[in-house]
ChimeraX commands (.cxc) that place a marker at each C-alpha (Angstrom):
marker #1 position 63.94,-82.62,-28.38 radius 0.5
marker #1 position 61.48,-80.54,-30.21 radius 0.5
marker #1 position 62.07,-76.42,-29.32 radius 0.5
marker #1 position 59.90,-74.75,-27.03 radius 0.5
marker #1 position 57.98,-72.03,-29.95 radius 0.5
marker #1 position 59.28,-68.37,-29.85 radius 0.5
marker #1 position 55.30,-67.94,-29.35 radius 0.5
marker #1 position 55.25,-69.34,-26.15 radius 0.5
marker #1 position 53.76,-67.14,-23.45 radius 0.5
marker #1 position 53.48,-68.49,-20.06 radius 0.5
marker #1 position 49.85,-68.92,-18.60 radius 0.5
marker #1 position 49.03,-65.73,-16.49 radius 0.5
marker #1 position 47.21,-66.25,-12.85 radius 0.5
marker #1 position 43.62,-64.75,-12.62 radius 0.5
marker #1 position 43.68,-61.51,-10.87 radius 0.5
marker #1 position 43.02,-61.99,-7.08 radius 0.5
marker #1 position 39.31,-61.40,-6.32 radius 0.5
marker #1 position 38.27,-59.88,-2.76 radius 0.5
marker #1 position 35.51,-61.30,-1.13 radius 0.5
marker #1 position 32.85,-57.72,-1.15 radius 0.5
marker #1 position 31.75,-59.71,2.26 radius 0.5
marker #1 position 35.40,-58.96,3.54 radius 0.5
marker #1 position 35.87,-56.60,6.08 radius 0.5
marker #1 position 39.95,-55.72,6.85 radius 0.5
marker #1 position 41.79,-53.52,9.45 radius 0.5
marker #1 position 41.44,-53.01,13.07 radius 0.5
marker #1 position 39.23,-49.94,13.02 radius 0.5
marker #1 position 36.88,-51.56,10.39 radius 0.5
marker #1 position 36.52,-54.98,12.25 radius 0.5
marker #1 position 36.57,-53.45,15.29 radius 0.5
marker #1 position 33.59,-50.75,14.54 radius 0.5
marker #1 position 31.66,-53.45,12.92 radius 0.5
marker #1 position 31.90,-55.59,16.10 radius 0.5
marker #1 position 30.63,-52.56,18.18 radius 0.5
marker #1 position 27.91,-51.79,15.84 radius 0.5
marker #1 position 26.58,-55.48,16.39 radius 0.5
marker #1 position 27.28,-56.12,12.20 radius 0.5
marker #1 position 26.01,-59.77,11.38 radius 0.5
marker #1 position 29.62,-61.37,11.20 radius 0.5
marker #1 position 30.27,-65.47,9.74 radius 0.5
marker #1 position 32.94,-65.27,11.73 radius 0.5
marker #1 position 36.56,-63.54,12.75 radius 0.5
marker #1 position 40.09,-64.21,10.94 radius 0.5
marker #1 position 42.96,-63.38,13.29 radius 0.5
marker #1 position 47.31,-63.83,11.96 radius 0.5
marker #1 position 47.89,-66.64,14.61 radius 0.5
marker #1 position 50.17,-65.35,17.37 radius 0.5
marker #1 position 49.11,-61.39,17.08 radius 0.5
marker #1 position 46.28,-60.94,19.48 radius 0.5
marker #1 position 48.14,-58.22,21.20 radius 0.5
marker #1 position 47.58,-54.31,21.27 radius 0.5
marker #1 position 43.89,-53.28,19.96 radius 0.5
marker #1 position 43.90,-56.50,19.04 radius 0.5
marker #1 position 42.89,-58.19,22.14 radius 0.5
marker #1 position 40.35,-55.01,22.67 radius 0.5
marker #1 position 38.83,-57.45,18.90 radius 0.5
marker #1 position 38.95,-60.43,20.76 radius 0.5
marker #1 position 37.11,-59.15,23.38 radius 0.5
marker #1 position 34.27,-57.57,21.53 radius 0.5
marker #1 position 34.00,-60.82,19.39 radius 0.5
marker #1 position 33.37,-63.12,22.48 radius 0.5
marker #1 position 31.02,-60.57,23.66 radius 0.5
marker #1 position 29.17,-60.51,20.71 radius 0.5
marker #1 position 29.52,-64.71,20.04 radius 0.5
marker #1 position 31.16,-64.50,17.19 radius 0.5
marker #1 position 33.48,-67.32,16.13 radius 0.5
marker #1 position 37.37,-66.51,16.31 radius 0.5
marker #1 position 39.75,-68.41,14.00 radius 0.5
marker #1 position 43.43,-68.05,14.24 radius 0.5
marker #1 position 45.22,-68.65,10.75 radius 0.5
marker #1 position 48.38,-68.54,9.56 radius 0.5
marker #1 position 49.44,-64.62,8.62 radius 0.5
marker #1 position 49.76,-66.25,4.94 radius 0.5
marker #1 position 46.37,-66.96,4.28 radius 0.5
marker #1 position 45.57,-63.12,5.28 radius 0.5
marker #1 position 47.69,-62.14,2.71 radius 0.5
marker #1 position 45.96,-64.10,0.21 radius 0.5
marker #1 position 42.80,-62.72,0.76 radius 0.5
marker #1 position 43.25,-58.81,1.35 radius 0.5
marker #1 position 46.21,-56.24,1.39 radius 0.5
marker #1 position 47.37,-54.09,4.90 radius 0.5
marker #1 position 44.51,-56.83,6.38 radius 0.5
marker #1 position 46.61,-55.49,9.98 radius 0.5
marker #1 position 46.12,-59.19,11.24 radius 0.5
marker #1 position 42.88,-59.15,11.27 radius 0.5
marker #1 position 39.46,-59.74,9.07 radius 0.5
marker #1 position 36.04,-60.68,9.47 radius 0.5
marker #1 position 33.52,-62.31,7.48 radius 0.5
marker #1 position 30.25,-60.66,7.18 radius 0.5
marker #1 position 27.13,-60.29,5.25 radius 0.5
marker #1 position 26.83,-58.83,2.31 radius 0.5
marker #1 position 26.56,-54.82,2.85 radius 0.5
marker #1 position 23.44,-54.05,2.10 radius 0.5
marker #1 position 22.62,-50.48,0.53 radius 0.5
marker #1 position 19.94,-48.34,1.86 radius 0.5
marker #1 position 17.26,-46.63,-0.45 radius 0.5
marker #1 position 17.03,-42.32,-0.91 radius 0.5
marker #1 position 13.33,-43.33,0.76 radius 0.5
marker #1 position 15.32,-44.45,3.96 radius 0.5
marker #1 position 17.98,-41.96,4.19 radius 0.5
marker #1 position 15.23,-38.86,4.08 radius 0.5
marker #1 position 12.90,-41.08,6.57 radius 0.5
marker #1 position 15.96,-41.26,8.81 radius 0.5
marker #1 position 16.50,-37.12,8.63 radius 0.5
marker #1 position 12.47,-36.82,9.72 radius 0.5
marker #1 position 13.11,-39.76,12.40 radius 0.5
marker #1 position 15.58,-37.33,14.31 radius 0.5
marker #1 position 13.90,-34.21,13.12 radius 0.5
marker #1 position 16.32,-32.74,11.26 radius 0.5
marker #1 position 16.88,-30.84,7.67 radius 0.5
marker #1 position 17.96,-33.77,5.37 radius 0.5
marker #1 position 21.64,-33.65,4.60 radius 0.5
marker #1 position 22.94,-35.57,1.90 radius 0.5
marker #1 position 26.66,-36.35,0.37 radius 0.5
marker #1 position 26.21,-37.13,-3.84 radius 0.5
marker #1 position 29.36,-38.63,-5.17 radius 0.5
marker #1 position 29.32,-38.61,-9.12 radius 0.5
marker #1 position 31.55,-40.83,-10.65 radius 0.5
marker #1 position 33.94,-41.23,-7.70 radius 0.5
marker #1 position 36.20,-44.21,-9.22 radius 0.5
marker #1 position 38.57,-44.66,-6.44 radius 0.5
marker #1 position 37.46,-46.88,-3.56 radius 0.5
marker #1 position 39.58,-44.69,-1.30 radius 0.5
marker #1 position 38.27,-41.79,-1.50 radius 0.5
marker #1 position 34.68,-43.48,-1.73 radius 0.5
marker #1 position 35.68,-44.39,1.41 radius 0.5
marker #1 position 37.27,-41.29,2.82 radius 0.5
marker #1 position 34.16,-39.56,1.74 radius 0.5
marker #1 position 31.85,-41.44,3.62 radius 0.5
marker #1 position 33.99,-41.34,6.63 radius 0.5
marker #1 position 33.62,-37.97,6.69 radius 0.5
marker #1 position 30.28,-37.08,6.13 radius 0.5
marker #1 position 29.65,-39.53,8.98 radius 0.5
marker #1 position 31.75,-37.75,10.86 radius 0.5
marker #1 position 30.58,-34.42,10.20 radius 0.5
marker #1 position 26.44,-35.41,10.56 radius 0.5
marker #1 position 25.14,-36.58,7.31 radius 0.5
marker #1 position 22.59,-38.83,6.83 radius 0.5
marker #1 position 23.75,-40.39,3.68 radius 0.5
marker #1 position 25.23,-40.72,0.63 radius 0.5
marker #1 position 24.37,-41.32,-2.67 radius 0.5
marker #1 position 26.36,-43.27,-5.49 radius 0.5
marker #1 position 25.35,-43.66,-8.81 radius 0.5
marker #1 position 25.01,-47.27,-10.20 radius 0.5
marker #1 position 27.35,-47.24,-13.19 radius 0.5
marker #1 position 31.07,-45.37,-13.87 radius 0.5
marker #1 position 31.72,-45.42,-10.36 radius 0.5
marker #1 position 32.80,-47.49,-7.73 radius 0.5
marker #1 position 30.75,-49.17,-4.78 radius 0.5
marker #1 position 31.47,-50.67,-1.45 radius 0.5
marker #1 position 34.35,-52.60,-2.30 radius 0.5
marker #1 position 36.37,-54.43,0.49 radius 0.5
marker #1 position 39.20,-51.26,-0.07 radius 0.5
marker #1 position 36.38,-48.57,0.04 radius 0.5
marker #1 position 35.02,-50.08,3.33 radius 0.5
marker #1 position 38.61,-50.55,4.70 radius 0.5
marker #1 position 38.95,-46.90,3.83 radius 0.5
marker #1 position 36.18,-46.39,5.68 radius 0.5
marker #1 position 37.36,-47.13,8.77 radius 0.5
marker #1 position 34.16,-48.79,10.13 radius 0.5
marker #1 position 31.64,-45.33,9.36 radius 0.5
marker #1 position 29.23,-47.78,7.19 radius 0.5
marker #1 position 28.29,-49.19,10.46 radius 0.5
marker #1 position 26.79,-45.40,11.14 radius 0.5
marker #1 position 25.82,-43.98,7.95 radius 0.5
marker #1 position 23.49,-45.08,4.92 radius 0.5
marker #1 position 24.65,-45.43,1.24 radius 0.5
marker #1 position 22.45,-45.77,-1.16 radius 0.5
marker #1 position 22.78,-46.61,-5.17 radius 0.5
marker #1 position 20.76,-44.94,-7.29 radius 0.5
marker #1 position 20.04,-46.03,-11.45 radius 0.5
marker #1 position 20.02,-42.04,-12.42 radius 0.5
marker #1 position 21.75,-39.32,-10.67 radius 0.5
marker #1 position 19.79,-36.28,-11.94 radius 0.5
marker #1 position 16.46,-38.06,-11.13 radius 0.5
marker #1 position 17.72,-38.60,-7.63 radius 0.5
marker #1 position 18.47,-34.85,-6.71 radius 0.5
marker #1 position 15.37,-33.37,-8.60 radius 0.5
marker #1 position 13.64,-36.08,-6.05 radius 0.5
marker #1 position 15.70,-34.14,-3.28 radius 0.5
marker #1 position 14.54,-30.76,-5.12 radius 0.5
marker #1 position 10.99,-31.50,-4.93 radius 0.5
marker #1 position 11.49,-31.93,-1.01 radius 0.5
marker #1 position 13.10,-28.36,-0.61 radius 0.5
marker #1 position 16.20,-29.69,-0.51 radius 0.5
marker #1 position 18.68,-27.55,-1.59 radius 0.5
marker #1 position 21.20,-29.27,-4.33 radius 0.5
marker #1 position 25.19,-28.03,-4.19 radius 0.5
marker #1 position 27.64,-29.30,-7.05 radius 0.5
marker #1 position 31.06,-28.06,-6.35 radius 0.5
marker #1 position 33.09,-26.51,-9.31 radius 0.5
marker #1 position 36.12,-24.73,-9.61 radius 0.5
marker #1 position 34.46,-21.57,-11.16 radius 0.5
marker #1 position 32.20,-21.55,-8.19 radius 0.5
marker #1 position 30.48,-19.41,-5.54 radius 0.5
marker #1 position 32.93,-19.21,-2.53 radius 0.5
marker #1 position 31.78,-21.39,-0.27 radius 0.5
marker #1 position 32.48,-19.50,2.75 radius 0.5
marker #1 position 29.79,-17.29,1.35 radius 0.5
marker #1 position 27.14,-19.77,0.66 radius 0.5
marker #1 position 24.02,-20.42,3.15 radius 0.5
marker #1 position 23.86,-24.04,3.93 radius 0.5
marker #1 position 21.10,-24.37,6.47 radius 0.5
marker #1 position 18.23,-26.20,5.81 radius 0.5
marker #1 position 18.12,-29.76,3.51 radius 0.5
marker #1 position 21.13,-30.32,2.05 radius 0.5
marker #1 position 22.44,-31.84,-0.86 radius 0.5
marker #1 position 26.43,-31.81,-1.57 radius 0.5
marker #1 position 27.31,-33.38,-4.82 radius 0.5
marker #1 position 31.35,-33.91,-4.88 radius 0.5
marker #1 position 32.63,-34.77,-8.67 radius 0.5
marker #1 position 35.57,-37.42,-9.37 radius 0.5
marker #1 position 39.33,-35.57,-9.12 radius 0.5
marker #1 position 39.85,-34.16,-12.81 radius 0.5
marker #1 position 36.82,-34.91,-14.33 radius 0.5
marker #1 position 34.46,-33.03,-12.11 radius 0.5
marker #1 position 30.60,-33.18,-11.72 radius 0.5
marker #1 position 28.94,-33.90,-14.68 radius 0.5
marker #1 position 27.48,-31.17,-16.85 radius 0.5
marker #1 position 24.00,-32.39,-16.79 radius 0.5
marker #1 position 24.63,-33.19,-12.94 radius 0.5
marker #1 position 25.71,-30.07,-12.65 radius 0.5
marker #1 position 23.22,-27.98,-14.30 radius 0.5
marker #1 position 20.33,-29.53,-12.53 radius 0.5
marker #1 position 21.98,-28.75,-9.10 radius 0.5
marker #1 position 20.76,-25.47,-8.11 radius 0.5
marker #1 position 23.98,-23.72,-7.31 radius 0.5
marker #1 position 27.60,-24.60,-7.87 radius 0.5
marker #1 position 30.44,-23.48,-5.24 radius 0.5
marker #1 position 34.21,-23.92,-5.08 radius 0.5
marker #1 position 37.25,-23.70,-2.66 radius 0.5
marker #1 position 39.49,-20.55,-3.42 radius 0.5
marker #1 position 42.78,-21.72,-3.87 radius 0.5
marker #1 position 45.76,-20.02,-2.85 radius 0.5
marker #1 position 48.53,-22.26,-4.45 radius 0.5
marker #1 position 50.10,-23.07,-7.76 radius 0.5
marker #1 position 47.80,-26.36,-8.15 radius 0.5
marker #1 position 44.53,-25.13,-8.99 radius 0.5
marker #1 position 42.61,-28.54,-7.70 radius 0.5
marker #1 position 42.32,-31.08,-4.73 radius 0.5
marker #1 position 41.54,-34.60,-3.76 radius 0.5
marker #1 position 38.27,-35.38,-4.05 radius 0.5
marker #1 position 37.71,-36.26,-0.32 radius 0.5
marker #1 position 39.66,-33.79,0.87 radius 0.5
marker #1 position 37.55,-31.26,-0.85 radius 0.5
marker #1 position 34.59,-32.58,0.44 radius 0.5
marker #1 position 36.13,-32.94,4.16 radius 0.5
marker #1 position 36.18,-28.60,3.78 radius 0.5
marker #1 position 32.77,-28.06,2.49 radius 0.5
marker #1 position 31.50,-30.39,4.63 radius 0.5
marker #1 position 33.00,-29.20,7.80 radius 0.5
marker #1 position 31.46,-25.40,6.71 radius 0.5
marker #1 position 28.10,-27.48,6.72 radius 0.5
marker #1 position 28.13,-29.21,9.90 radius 0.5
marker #1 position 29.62,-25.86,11.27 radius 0.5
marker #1 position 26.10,-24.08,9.54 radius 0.5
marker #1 position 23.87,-26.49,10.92 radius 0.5
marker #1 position 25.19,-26.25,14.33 radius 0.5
marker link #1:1,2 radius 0.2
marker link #1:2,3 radius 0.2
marker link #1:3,4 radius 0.2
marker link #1:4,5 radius 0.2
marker link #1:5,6 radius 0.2
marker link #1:6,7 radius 0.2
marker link #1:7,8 radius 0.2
marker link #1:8,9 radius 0.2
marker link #1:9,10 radius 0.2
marker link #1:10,11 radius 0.2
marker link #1:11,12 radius 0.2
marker link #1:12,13 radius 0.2
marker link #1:13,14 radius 0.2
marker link #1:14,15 radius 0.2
marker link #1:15,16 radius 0.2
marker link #1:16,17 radius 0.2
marker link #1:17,18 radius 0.2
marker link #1:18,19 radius 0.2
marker link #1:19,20 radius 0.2
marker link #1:20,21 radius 0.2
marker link #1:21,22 radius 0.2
marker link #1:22,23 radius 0.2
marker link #1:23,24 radius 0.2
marker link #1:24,25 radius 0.2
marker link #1:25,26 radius 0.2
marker link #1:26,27 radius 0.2
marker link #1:27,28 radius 0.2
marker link #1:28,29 radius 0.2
marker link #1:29,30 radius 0.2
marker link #1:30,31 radius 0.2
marker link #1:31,32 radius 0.2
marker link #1:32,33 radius 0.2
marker link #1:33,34 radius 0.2
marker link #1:34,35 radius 0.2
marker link #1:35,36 radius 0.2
marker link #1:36,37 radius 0.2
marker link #1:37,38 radius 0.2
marker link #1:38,39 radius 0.2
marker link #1:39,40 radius 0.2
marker link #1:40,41 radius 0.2
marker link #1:41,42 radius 0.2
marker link #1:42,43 radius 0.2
marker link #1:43,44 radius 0.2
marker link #1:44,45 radius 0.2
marker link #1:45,46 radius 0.2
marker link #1:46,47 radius 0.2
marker link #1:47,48 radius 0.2
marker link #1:48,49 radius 0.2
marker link #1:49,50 radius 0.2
marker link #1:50,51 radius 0.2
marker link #1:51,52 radius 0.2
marker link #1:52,53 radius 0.2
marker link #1:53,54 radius 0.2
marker link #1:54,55 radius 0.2
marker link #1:55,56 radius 0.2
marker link #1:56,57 radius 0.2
marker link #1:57,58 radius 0.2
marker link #1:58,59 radius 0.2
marker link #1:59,60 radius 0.2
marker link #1:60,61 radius 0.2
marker link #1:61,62 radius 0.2
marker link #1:62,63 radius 0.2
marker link #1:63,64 radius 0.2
marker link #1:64,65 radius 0.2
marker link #1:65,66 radius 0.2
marker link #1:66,67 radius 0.2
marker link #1:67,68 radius 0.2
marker link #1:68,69 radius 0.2
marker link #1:69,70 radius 0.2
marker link #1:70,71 radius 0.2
marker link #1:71,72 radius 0.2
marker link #1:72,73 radius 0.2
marker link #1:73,74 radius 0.2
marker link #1:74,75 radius 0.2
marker link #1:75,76 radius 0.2
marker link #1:76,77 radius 0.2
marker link #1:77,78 radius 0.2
marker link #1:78,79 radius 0.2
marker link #1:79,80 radius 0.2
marker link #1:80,81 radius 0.2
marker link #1:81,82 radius 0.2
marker link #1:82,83 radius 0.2
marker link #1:83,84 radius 0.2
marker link #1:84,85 radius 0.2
marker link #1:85,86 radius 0.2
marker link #1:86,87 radius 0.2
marker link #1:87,88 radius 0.2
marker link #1:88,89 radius 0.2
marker link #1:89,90 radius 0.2
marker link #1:90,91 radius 0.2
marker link #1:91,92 radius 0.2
marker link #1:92,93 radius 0.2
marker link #1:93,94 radius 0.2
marker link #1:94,95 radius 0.2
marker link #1:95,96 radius 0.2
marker link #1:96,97 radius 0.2
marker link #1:97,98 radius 0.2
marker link #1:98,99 radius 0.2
marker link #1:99,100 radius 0.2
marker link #1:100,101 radius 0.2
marker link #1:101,102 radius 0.2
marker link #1:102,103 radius 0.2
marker link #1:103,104 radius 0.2
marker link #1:104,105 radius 0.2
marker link #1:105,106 radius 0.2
marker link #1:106,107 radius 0.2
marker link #1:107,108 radius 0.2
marker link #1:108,109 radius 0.2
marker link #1:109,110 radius 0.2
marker link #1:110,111 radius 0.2
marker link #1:111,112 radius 0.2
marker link #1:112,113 radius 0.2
marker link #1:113,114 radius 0.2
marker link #1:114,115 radius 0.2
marker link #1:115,116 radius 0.2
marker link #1:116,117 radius 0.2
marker link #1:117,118 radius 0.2
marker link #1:118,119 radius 0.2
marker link #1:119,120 radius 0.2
marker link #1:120,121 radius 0.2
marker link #1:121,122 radius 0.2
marker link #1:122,123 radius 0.2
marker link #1:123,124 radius 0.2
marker link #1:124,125 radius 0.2
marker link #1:125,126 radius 0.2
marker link #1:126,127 radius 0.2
marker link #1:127,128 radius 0.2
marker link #1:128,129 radius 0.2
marker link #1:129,130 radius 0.2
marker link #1:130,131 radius 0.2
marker link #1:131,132 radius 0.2
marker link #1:132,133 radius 0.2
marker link #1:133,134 radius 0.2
marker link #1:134,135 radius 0.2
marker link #1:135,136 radius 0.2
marker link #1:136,137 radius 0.2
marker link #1:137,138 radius 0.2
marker link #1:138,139 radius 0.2
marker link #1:139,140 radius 0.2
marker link #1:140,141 radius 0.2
marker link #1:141,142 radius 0.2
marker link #1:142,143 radius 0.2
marker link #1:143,144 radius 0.2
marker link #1:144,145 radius 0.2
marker link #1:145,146 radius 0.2
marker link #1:146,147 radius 0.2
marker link #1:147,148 radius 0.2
marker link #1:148,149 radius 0.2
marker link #1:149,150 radius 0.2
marker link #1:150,151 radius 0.2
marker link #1:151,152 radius 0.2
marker link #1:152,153 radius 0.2
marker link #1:153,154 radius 0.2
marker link #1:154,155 radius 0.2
marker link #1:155,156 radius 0.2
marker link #1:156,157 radius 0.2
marker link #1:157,158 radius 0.2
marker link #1:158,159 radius 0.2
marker link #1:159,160 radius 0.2
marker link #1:160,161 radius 0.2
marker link #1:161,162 radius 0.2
marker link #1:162,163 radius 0.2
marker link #1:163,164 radius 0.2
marker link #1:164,165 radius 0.2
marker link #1:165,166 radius 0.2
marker link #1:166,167 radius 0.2
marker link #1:167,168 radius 0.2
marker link #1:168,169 radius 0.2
marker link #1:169,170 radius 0.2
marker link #1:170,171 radius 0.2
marker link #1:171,172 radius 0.2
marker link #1:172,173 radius 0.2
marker link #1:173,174 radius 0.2
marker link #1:174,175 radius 0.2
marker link #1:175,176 radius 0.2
marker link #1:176,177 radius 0.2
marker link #1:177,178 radius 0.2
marker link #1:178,179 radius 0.2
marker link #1:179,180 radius 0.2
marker link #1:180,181 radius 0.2
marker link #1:181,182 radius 0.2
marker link #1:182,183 radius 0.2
marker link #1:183,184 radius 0.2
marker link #1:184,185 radius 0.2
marker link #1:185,186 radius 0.2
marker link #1:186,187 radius 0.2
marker link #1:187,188 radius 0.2
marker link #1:188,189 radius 0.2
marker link #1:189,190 radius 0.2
marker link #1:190,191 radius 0.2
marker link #1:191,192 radius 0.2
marker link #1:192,193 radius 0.2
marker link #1:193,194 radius 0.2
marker link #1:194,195 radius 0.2
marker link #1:195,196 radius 0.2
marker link #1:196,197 radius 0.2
marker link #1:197,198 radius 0.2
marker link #1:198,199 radius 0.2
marker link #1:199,200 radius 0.2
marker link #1:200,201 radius 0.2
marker link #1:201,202 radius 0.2
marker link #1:202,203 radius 0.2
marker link #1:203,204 radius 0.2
marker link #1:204,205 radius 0.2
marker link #1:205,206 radius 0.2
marker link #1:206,207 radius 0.2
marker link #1:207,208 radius 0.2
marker link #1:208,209 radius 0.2
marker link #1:209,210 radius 0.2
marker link #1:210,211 radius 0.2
marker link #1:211,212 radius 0.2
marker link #1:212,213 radius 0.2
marker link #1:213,214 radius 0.2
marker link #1:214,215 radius 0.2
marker link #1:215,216 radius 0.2
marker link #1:216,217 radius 0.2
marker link #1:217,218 radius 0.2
marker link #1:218,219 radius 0.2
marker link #1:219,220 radius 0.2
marker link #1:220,221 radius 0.2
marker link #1:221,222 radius 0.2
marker link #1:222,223 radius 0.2
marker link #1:223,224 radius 0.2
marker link #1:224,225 radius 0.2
marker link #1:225,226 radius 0.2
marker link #1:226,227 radius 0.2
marker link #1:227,228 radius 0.2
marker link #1:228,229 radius 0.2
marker link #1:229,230 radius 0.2
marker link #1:230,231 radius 0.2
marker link #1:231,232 radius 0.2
marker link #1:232,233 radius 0.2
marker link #1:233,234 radius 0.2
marker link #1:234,235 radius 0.2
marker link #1:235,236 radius 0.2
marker link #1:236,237 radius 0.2
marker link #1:237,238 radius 0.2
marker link #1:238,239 radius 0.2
marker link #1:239,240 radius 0.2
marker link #1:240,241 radius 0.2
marker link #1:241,242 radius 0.2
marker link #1:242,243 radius 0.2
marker link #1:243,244 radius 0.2
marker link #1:244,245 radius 0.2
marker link #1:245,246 radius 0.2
marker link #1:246,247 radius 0.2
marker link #1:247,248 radius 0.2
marker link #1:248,249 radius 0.2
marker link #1:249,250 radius 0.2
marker link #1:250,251 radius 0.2
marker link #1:251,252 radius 0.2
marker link #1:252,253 radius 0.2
marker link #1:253,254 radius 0.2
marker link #1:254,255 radius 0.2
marker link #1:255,256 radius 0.2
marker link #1:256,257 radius 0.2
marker link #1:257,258 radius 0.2
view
C-alpha cells in the first residue's frame, strides 16, 4: 500500500451562503407578515408552533401565505438563532435618496436622514436602522462599496424595521449629502473632537452621518458635512458602539423635532 503524501490536506467545505431573500427570527418574520411583505412562503421547526409562534401562524393564514413545517435541521442549515422560524421573500429592494426626501414632503415634514459610512458589521447595520425607525427617520443611506448591505444578519438585526423605513445605496457618499446640502438640509458627522451634542440645534432637515467603530467618518465625508459633534464621555474608554452612539444622538433628534 502506497503512503498517503505528508502533503495531503483534506478538501475544505464551501463556506455556507445565506439566501439575502432569507428573513429569520420571530420579530423579523413576524413584522414582515404584518407589513403585508411579498413572502414565497413560511419555514416553521416542525413541532414548535407554540408561544409567538402561533401569533406567525396566524398572520400567515391571514395573509395566504404558504406554511411548511420542516425538520429543525434543515433551519440550521440555512441560518443561525433562525428561533424556529423563517420566511422566504423577495429580494429587498432598496429605495432611491429621490424617494426617501419625496416621502419627508409626502408627510410634510423636515427631511431626516441616518448616513452610515463604512458600517462593516451587519449588526449594527441593523441596530442602526432599527433605531432610526424607531426614533422617526425617514431613511438611511449606505454607501455601495467598503460596507455592508442588507444581509440576512443585518435584517435579522433589524428586527422587522425595513418593513417601515427606506434604505437606500448610494455609488458616492459625498455626492449624496452635498445633494442633501443643496436642499437645506443640514449635514452632521459625529467625531470624537466634536461639538457637544447636547448643544447642537437639530431642527429642521437633517442629516446624521454615523462612522464605522474605530475608523470613524471619513475625512473627506467628514469635511463636506457641515458640522461635526460628539458624545462627552465620562469613562476610561474614550469610544462606543457604533449603534449605540447613534441610538443617543438620535434620540436628542427625535426629542428636537418633537
Amino acid at each position: 500500500m502506497t503512503e498517503r503524501s505528508s502533503n495531503f490536506r483534506p478538501r475544505r467545505e464551501a463556506p455556507r451562503e445565506t439566501p439575502e431573500n432569507l428573513i429569520v427570527g420571530r420579530n423579523a418574520v413576524r413584522e414582515a407578515l404584518r407589513a403585508g411583505r411579498d413572502m414565497e412562503k413560511l419555514l416553521v421547526s416542525r413541532g414548535e408552533a407554540t408561544g409567538s409562534l402561533r401569533e406567525i401562524l396566524a398572520l400567515a393564514r391571514e395573509k395566504g401565505v404558504v406554511v411548511q413545517e420542516v425538520d429543525r435541521r434543515r433551519l440550521d442549515e440555512m441560518a443561525e438563532n433562525h428561533q424556529g422560524v423563517a420566511a422566504l421573500a423577495s429580494m429587498y429592494a432598496y429605495s432611491t435618496l429621490e424617494e426617501i426626501l419625496a416621502l419627508a414632503r409626502e408627510k410634510g415634514e423636515p427631511p431626516f436622514l441616518v448616513v452610515l459610512d463604512g458600517i462593516t458589521d451587519p449588526h449594527n447595520l441593523g441596530a442602526i436602522v432599527r433605531t432610526a425607525e424607531c426614533m422617526g427617520a425617514h431613511g438611511v443611506i449606505l454607501p455601495e462599496r467598503r460596507a455592508v448591505g442588507l444581509t440576512p444578519a443585518a435584517m435579522k438585526a433589524a428586527a422587522g424595521a425595513l418593513e417601515w423605513i427606506k434604505v437606500a445605496r448610494v455609488t458616492n457618499l459625498t455626492r449624496a449629502l452635498e445633494t442633501l446640502k443643496a436642499q437645506n438640509i443640514w449635514t452632521y458627522a459625529t467625531d470624537m473632537d466634536g461639538e457637544d451634542y447636547r448643544r447642537v440645534n437639530f431642527s429642521g432637515g437633517c442629516a446624521l452621518v454615523i462612522g464605522a467603530e474605530g475608523q470613524g467618518v471619513s475625512r473627506l465625508v467628514r469635511e463636506t458635512c457641515d458640522q461635526v459633534v460628539s458624545i462627552p464621555m465620562k469613562g476610561h474608554i474614550d469610544s462606543l458602539n457604533a449603534s449605540v452612539a447613534a441610538g443617543v444622538i438620535l434620540a436628542e433628534i427625535a426629542r428636537q423635532r418633537g
